[in-house]
N, C-alpha and C positions, 0 to 999 in steps of 0.2 A: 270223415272229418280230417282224419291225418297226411290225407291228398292233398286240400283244400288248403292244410298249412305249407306243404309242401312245396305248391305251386307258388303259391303266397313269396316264401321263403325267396325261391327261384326268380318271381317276378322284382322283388324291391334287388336281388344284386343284382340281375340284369339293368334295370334304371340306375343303381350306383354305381355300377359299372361304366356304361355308357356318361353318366355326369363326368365320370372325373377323367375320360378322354380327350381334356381340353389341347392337350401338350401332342396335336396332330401338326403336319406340315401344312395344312392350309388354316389352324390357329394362327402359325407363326405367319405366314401373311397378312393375316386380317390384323394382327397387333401391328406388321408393319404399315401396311396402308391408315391406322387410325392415328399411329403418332406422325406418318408422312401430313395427314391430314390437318391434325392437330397443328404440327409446326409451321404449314403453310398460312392457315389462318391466323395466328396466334405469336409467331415468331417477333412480330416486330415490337412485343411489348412484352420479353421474357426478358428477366433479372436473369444476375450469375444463378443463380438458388435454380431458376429455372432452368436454364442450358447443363445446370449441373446431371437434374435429374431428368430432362432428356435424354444427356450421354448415359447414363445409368440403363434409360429403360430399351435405347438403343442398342446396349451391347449386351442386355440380356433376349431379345428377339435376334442380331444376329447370333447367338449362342446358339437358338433356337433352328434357324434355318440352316444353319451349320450342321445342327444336327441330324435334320433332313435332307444334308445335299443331296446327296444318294437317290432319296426316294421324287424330287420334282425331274419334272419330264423338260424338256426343254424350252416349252413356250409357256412352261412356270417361270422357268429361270429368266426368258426374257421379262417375261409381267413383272417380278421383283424388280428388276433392275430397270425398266421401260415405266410403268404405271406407278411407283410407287414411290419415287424419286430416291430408291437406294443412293445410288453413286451422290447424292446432292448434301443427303442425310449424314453420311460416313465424312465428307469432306468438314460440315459444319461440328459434329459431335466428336 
């Protein structure tokens, strides 16, 4: 019985664990390509309020990739700046 709690134990921090992994280098991608996303669509009918908290959420994912420069390989760093309309993003925000 005291296995069974054991393993138990072992299993839910491994799932906790693995949950709050979100803060990886290719998170910080995926938040940039979904506000690249978002702005594309959406841009032409954002208030100040809006572009506010775009620049916001923008310089919290470049925080992000910053953090990871190091670890993207190079045809990461082109996708960020190629796919994802970095350089368009930083100009407007």
């Amino acid at each position: 019985m005291k296995t069974t709690n054991f393993f138990s134990l072992v299993f839910i921090i491994t799932c906790i664990t693995l949950m709050c992994s979100c803060d990886t280098k290719q998170h910080a991608i995926s938040q940039l390509e979904k506000l690249s996303k978002e702005l594309y669509l959406d841009s032409g009918n954002y208030t100040e309020a809006d572009w506010q908290k775009a620049k916001v959420r923008f310089q919290e994912i470049e925080t992000k990739i910053a953090k990871h420069s190091t670890e993207y390989t190079e045809d990461e760093k082109k996708y960020i700046k190629k796919n994802t309309v970095y350089e368009n993003i930083h100009s407007i925000c």
